[in-house]
C-alpha positions in Angstrom: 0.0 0.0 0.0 3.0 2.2 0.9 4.3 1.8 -2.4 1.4 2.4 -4.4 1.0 6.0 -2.4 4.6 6.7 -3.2 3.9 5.9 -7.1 0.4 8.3 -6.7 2.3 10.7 -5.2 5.4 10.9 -7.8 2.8 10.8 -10.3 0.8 14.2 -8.6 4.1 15.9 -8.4 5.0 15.4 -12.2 1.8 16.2 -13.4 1.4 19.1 -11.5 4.8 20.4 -12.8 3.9 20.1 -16.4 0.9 21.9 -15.5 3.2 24.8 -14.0 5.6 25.0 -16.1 5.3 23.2 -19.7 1.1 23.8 -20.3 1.4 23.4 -24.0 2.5 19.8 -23.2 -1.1 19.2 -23.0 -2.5 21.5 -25.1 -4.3 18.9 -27.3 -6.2 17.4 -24.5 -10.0 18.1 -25.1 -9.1 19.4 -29.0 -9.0 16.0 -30.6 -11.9 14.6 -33.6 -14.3 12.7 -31.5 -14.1 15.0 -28.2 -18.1 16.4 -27.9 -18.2 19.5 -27.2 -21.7 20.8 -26.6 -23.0 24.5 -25.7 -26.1 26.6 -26.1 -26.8 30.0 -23.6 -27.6 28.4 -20.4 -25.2 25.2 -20.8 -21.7 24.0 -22.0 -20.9 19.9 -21.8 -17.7 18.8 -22.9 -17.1 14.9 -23.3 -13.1 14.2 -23.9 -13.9 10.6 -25.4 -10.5 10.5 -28.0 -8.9 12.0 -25.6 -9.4 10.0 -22.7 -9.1 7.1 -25.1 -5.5 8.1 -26.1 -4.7 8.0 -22.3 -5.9 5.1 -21.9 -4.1 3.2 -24.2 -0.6 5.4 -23.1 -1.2 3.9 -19.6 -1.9 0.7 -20.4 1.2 0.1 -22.2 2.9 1.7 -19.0 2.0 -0.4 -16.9 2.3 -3.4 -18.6 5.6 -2.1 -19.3 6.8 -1.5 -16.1 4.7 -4.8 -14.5 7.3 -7.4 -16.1 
């Protein structure tokens, strides 16, 4: 359990530096074809589906990576 906090917590830090100092890193998050986007006057609903698609596949090969 300890080591899994550890991971969770190296992982907050780096992702919290790329959103401090390198935001164009992840500039393409959200912008991708098949991200819904939806908005009218009273109402804005934003699906990332590609884009939490992409990340999906990025950390399953991660993991399985680093698991063997």
């Amino acid at each position: 359990m300890g080591r899994w906090l550890i991971i969770f917590g190296l992982i907050l830090i780096v992702s919290g530096g790329v959103l401090s100092f390198a935001p164009w890193l992840i500039n393409w998050f959200g912008r991708l074809p098949g991200d819904i986007r939806l908005q009218s006057r009273h109402c804005r609903v934003f699906i990332p589906v590609t884009s939490m698609i992409v990340i999906s596949i990025v950390l399953t090969v991660l993991i399985n990576l680093f698991k063997k």
